[in-house]
C-alpha positions as a printed Julia matrix, in Angstrom:
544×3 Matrix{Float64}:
   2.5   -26.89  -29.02
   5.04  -24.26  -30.27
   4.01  -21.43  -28.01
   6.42  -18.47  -29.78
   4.4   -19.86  -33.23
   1.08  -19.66  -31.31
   1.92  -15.69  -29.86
   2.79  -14.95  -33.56
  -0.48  -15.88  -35.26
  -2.3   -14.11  -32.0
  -0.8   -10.99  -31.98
   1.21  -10.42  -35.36
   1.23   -6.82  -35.17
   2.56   -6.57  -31.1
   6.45   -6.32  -31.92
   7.42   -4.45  -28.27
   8.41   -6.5   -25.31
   7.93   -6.52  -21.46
  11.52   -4.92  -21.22
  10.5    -2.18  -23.81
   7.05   -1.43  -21.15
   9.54   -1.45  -18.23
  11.56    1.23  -20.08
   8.75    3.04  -20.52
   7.72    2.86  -17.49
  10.09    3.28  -14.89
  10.44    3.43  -11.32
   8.91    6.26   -9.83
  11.55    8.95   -8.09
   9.59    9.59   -4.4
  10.98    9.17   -0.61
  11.16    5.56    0.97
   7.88    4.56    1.88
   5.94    6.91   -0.33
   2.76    5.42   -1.61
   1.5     5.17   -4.95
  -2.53    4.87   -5.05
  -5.05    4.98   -7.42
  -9.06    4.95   -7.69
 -10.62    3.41  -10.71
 -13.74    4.43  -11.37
 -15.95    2.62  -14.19
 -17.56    5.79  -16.52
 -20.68    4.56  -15.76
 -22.31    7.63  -15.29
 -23.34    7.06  -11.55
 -20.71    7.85   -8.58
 -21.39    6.64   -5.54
 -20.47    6.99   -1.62
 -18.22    4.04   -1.91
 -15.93    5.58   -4.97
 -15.11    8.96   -2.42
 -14.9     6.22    0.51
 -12.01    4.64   -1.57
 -10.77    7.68   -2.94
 -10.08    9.15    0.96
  -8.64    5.93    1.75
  -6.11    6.0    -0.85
  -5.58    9.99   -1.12
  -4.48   10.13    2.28
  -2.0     6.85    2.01
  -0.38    8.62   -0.79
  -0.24   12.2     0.53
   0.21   11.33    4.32
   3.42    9.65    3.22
   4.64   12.12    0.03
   3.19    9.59   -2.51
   1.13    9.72   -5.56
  -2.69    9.39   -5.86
  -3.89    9.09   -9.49
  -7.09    8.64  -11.73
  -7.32    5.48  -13.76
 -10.71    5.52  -15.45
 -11.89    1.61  -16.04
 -13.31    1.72  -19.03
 -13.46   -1.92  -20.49
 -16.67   -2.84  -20.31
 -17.76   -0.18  -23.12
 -21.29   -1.22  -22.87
 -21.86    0.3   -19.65
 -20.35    3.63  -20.49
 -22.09    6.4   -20.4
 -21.22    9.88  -22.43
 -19.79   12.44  -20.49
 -19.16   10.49  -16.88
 -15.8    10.61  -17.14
 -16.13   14.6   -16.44
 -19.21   13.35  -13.88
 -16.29   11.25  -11.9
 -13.61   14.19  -12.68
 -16.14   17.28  -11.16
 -17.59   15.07   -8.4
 -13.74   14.18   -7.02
 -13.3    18.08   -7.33
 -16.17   19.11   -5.56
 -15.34   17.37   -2.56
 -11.76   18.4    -2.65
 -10.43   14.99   -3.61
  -7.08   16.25   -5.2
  -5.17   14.07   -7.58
  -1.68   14.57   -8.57
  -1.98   12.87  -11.94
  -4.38   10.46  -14.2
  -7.23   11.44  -16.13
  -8.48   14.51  -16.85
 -11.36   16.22  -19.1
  -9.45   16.73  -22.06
  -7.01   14.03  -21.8
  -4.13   12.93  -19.3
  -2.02   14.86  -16.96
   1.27   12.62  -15.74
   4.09   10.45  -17.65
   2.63    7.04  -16.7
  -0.85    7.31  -18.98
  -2.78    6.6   -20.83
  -5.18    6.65  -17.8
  -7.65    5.0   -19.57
  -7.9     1.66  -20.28
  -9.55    1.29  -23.65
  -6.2     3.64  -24.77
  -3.97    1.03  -23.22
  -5.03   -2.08  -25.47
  -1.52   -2.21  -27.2
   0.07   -2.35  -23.73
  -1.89   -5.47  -22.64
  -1.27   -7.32  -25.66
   2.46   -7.03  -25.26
   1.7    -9.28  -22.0
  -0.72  -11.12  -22.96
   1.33  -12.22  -25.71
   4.17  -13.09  -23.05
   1.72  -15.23  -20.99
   0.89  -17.14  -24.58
   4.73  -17.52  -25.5
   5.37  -19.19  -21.81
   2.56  -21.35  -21.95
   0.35  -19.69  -19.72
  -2.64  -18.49  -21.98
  -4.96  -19.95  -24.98
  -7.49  -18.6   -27.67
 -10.97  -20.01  -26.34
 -13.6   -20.29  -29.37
 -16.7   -21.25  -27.2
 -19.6   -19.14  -28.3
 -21.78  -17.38  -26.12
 -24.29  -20.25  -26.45
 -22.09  -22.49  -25.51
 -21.09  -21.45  -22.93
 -24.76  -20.59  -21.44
 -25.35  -24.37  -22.26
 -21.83  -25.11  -20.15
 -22.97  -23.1   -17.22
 -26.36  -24.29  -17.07
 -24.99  -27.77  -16.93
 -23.25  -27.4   -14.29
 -25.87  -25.67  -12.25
 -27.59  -28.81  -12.46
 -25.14  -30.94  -11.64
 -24.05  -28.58   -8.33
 -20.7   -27.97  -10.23
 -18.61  -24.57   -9.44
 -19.94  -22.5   -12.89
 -16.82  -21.7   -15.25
 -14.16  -22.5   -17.13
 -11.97  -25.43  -16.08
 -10.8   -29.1   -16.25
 -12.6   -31.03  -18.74
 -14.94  -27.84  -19.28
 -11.47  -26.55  -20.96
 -11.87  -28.47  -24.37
  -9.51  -25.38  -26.52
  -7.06  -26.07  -23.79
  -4.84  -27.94  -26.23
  -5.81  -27.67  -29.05
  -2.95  -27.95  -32.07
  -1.34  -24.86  -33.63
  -2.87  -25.93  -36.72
  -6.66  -25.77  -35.15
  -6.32  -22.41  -33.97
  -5.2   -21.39  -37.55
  -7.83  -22.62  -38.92
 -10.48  -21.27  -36.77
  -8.87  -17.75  -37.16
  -8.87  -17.74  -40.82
 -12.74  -18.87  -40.9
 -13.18  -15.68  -39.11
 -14.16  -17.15  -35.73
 -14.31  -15.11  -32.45
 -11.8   -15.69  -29.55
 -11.19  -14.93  -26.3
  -7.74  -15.27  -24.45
  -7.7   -17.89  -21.45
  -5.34  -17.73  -18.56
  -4.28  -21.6   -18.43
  -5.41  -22.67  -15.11
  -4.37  -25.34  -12.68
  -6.25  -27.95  -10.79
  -4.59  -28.59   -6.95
  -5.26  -28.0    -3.88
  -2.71  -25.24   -2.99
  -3.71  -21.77   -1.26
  -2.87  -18.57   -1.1
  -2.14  -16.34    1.38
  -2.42  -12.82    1.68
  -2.13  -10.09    4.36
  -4.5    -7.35    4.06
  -3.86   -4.09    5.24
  -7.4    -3.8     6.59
  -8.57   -7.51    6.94
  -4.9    -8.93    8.33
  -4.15  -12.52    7.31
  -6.42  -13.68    4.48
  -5.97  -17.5     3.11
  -8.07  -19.0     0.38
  -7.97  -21.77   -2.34
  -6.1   -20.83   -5.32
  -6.96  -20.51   -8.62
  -7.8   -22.85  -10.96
 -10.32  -21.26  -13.5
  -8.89  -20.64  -16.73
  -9.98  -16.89  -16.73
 -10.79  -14.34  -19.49
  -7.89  -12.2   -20.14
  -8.55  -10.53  -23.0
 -12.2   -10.29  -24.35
 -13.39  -10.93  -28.27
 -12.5    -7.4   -28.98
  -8.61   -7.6   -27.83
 -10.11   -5.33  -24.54
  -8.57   -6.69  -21.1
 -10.6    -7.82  -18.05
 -10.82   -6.34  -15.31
  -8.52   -8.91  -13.76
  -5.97   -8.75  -16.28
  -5.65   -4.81  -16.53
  -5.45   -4.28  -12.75
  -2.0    -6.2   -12.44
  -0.79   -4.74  -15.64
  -1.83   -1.47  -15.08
  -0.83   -1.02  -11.42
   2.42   -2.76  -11.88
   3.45   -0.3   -14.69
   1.93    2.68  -12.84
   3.88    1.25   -9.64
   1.4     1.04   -7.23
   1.76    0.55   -3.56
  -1.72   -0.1    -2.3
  -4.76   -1.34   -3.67
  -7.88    0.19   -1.86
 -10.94   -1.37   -3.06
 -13.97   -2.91   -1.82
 -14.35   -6.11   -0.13
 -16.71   -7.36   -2.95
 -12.98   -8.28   -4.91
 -11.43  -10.62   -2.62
 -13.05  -13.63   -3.7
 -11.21  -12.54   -7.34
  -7.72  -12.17   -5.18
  -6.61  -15.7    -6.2
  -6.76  -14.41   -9.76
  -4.59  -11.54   -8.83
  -2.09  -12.52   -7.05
  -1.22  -15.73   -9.49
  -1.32  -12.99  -12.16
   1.32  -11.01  -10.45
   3.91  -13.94   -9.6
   3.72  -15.37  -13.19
   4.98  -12.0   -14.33
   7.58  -12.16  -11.24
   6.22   -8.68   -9.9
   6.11   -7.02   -6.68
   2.68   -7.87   -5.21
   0.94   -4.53   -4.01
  -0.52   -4.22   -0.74
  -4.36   -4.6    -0.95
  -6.98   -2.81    1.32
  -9.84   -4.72    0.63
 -12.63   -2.02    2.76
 -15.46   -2.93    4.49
 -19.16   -2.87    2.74
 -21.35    0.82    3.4
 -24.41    0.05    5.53
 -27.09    1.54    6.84
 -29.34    0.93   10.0
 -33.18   -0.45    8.49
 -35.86   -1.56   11.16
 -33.94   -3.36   13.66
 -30.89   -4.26   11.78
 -27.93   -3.21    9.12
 -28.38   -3.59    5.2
 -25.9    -2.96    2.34
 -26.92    0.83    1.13
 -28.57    0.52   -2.46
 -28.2     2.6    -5.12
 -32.27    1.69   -6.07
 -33.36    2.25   -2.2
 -31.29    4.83   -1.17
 -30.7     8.25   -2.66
 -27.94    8.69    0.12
 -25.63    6.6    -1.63
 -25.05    8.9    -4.86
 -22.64   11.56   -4.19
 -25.24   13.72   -6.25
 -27.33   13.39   -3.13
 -24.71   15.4    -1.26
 -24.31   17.78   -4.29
 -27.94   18.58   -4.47
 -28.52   18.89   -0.81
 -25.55   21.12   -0.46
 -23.28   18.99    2.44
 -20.39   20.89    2.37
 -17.46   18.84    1.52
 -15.31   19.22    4.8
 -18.28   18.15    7.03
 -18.45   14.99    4.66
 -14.72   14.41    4.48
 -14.91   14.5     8.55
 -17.75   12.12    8.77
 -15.99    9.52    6.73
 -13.27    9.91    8.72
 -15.09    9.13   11.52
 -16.28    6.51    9.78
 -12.97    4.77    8.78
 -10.9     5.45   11.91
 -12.66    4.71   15.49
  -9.96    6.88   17.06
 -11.36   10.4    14.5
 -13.67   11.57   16.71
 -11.13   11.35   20.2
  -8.46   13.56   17.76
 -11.06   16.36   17.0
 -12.12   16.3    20.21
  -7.96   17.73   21.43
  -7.92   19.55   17.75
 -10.96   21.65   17.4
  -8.98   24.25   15.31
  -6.81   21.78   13.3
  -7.49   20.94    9.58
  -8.83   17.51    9.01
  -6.05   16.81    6.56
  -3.55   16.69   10.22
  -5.34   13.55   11.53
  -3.17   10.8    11.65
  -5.42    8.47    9.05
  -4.28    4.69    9.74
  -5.33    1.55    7.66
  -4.95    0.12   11.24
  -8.12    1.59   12.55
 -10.14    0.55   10.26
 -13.41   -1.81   10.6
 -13.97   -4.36    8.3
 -17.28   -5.67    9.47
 -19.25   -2.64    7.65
 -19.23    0.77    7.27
 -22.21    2.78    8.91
 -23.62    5.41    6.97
 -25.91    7.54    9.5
 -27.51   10.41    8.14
 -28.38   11.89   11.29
 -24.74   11.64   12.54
 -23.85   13.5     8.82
 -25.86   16.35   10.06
 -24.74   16.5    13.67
 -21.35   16.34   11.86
 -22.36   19.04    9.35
 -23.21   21.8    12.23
 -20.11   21.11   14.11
 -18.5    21.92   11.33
 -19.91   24.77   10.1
 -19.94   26.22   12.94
 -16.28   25.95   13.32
 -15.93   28.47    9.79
 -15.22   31.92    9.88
 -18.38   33.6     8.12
 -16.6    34.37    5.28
 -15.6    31.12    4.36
 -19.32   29.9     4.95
 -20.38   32.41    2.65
 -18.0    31.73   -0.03
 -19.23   28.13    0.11
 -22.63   29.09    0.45
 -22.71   30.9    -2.69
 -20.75   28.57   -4.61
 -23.38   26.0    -4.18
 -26.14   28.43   -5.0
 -24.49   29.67   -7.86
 -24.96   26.17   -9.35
 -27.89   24.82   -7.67
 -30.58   28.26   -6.75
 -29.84   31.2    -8.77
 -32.51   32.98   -6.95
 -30.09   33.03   -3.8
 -26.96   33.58   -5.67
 -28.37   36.71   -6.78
 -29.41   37.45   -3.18
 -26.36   36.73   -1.4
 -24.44   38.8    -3.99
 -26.86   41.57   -3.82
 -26.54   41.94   -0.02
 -23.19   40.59    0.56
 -22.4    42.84    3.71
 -25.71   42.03    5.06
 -24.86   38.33    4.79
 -21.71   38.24    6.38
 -22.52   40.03    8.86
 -25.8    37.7     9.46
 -23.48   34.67    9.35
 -21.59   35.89   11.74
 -24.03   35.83   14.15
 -23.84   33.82   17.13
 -20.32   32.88   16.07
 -18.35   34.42   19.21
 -17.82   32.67   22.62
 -16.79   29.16   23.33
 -20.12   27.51   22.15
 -21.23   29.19   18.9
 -25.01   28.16   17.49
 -25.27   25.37   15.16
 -28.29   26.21   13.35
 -26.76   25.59    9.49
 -26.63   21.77    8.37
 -26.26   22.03    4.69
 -26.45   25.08    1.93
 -30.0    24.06    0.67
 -31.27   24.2     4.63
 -28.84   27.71    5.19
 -31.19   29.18    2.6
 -34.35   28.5     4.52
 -32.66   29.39    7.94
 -31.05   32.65    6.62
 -34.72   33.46    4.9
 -35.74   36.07    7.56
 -33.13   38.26    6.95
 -33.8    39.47    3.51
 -37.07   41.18    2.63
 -37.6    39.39   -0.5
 -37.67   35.51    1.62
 -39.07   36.67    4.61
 -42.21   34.9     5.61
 -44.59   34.19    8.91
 -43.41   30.94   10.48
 -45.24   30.58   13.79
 -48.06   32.25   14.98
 -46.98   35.43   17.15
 -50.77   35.34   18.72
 -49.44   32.23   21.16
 -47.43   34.44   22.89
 -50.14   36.73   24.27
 -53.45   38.12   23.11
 -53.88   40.81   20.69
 -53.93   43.86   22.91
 -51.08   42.48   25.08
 -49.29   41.99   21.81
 -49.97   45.73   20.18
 -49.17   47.24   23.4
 -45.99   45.46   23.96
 -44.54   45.84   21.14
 -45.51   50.08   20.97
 -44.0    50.51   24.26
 -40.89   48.59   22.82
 -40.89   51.19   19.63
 -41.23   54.02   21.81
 -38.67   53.52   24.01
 -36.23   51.73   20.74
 -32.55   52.92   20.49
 -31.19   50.92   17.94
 -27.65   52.65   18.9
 -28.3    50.8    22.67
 -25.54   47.94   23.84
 -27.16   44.83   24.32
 -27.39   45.19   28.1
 -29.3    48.21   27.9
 -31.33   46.99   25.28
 -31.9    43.69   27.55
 -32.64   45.74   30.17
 -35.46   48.42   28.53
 -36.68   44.87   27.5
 -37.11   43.57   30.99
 -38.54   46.81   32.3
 -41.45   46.86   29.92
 -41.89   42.9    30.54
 -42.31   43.35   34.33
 -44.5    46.91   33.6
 -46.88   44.79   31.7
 -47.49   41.83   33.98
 -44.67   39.09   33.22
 -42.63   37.1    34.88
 -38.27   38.76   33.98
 -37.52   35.39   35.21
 -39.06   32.36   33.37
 -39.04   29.85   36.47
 -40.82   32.79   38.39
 -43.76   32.11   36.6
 -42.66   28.05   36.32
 -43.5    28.19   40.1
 -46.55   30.58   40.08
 -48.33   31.14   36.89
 -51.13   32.65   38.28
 -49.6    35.92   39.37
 -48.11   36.27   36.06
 -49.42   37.36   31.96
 -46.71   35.13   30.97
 -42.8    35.41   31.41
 -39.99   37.02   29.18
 -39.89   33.81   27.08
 -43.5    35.26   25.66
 -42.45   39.05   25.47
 -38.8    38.15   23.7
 -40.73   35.28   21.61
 -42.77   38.43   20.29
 -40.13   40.04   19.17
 -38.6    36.68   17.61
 -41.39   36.2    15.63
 -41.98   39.78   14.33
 -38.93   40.38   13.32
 -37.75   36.75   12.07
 -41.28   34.82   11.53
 -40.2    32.43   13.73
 -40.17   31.71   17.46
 -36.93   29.93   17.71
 -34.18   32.44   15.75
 -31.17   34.09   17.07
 -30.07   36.51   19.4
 -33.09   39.23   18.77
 -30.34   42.15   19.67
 -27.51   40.97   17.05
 -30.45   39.83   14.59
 -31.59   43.54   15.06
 -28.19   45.09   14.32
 -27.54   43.02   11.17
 -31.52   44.3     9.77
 -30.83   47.9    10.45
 -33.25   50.05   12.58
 -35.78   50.86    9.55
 -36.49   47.35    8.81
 -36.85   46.73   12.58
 -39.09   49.4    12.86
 -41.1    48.34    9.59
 -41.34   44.84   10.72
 -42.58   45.29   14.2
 -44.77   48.19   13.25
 -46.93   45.43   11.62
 -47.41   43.76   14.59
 -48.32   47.04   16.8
């Protein structure tokens, strides 16, 4: 077979050379050791946990280290696209402050190493896949799609390894003249990768798995579908070569394709990248682990964390905990420091499945929250009403003093509350506080009978200062609690329940619930000074 005679009928029109793509794609001009990384997203139209998992990963390998983190948008498979998700991959990335430096963006590309789409790159590939045909290394395949159903069926049957190879190979070698002919009767072709039959293996190490070995490859491959588009395969080790790479993070579903990979990249005598093949995302179901899925689990969509409102650091920290053991020991000696400082290690990572625990999100979620200044919770806060409630946007903006000063309650001292998880939940807790959301939570008639209740709470109006410190508010409050019968301390009545109407718990809970609707609410003094003294005296005078 002349193979320069074969490359020219296959690709007449491809005239540039894998010296002019090296020109035009040079070395990238970073500090020794930087690392180039990448996250490919398919446009599919539905983002997932594991595409930010990835995109962490590989954000902080390049920007730990004064590298490069870039878009590539993985668009061969044009069947599965949907309209608009490349702006659904682009605003998702942004709302959870995943920052690239270049790639794709909604109106095109930003950086000199694009396209970063694939389907734009199809005259690159062919100048290599035209290489791979003039060394031998590749072959038109004219199987049909029955054909090949009828192959793979076949060797179902027989207990055969399904695919292209050996004697399943029949365009393998084929003359010159064949091909020609089949081309000019306008038949449909794919391009092959010419595979080998032995018993080598490969060997790879793994920045998260360590020493992988495995057979190699001897399936003659797709390279190039029907419509000149690349696989998968084949565009990786083009595409990351050219873009210069460093690491590969992607999940561990592609190691069993590895083989392909790596034979890819020595035929073309490149630099193999290092791979970070990450563990699966889990969750814990009855009384075991299962692989999240995207039909069972609305927790895997990163719209899930849109909708509810998780605010992005509090999810950024909990995947940190969840990819390095050692996360939650460095927050622990850095409460104040920015997650962005922790030392983020391929080294620490598990690779026997990641744990996605809701609950732990949450726990996560308060801590963090917490840790904000009230301004910056209400600047998130209202970004994520803004596009989710406009009912509360208008609110927040309406009574923006009121708010901060609300968030900013029980903020001081070394162990601030944690009652916000997530913005959609702040907007129920923060309810009270705003005439137009208040509403009765618990029942205010648990705390004492009516009479006990109408008297307390006059006495407590009559003698109201709303000027008064907290300890001499606390303390008018105590006077009128032991006046009426109740225990000032509550394990006084814990010990003798009969000499007692109740204890303060009931007297304060009355308060609570009169002027929050609830018995479990915030410091009733500080609650007070953020509703000003004529809603206080409103509220409770509908109680008296």
């Amino acid at each position: 077979m002349d193979y320069n005679a074969l490359a020219e009928l296959l690709f007449p029109d491809v005239t540039e050379t894998r010296e002019d793509m090296e020109a035009r794609f040079p070395d990238r001009n970073l500090p020794q050791g930087a690392a180039v990384t990448r996250i490919g997203p398919s446009p599919t139209g539905f983002i997932h946990l594991g595409n930010l998992y990835n995109a962490i990963i590989a954000e902080r390998l390049a920007h730990q280290s004064g590298g490069t983190f870039f878009l590539r948008i993985e668009d061969t498979d044009n069947k599965r696209e949907v309209p608009g998700a490349v702006d659904i991959i682009i605003n998702a990335m942004e709302y959870f402050g995943v920052h690239f430096d270049e790639g794709a963006v909604s109106d095109g590309d930003k950086g000199s190493y694009g396209p970063y789409r694939q389907r734009q790159r199809k005259p690159i590939y062919h100048v290599f896949a035209k290489w791979l045909v003039q060394q031998g290394k590749a072959y038109p395949c004219f199987y049909t799609e029955e054909e090949q159903n009828a192959i793979r069926e076949k060797q179902k049957e027989d207990g055969e390894q399904t695919g292209i190879y050996g004697a399943y190979a029949k365009y393998k070698n084929i003359t010159l003249e064949e091909v020609k002919e089949r081309i000019d009767r306008g038949e449909s072709w794919v391009l092959r990768y010419r595979g080998e039959m032995n018993e080598d293996r490969i060997c790879v190490d793994d920045a998260v798995r360590g020493r992988l070995e495995m057979p190699r490859n001897f399936m003659d491959f797709v390279i190039l579908k029907s419509d000149g588009i690349p696989t998968y395969h084949f565009a990786h080790v083009v595409d990351d070569h050219l873009m210069k790479s460093t690491h590969i993070v992607r999940g561990e579903e592609w190691i069993s394709s590895l083989p392909i990979h790596i034979e890819l990249f020595k035929d073309f005598g490149w630099k193999i990248p290092i791979y970070c093949h990450t563990a699966t995302l889990m969750k814990i179901d009855g009384n075991g682990k299962r692989k999240l899925s995207k039909r069972k689990d609305p927790e895997l969509a990163l719209a899930y964390y849109q909708e509810e409102g998780i605010c992005k650091d509090a999810v950024w920290e909990f995947l940190l905990t969840v990819l390095n053991s050692n996360y939650e020991e460095w927050r622990i000696a850095d409460p104040e420091a920015s997650y962005l400082d922790f030392p983020f290690t391929t080294e620490k990572m598990s690779n026997s499945g990641a744990l996605v625990d809701l609950d732990k999100l949450n726990d996560v979620s308060k801590e963090v929250i917490s840790r904000m200044s009230a301004q910056k919770v209400y600047d998130q806060w209202l970004e994520w009403c803004e596009a989710n409630n406009e009912t509360w946007a208008e609110l927040l903006k309406k009574y923006k003093e009121k708010s901060l000063a609300a968030l900013s309650v029980g903020k001081g001292g070394k162990k601030p509350r944690k009652d916000l998880v997530n913005w959609k939940q702040t907007c129920e807790f923060m309810s009270f506080y705003y005439d137009e959301t208040f509403k009765g939570e618990d029942d205010i008639n648990e705390q004492a009978d009516e009479a006990t209740r109408k008297e307390f709470i006059a006495r407590y109006l009559k003698g109201y200062d709303h000027k008064d410190p907290q300890d001499v508010w606390f303390a008018k409050v105590k006077e009128i609690t032991t006046e009426m019968g109740f225990a000032a301390r509550p394990k006084d009545y814990t010990k003798n329940p009969e000499a007692y109407k109740g204890s303060i718990v009931n007297t304060t809970n009355m308060l609570r619930i009169a002027l929050t609707g609830r018995a479990n609410a915030p410091d009733i003094w500080e609650v007070s000074q953020v509703l000003g003294e004529e809603c206080v005296r409103e509220r409770l005078g509908r109680m008296a």
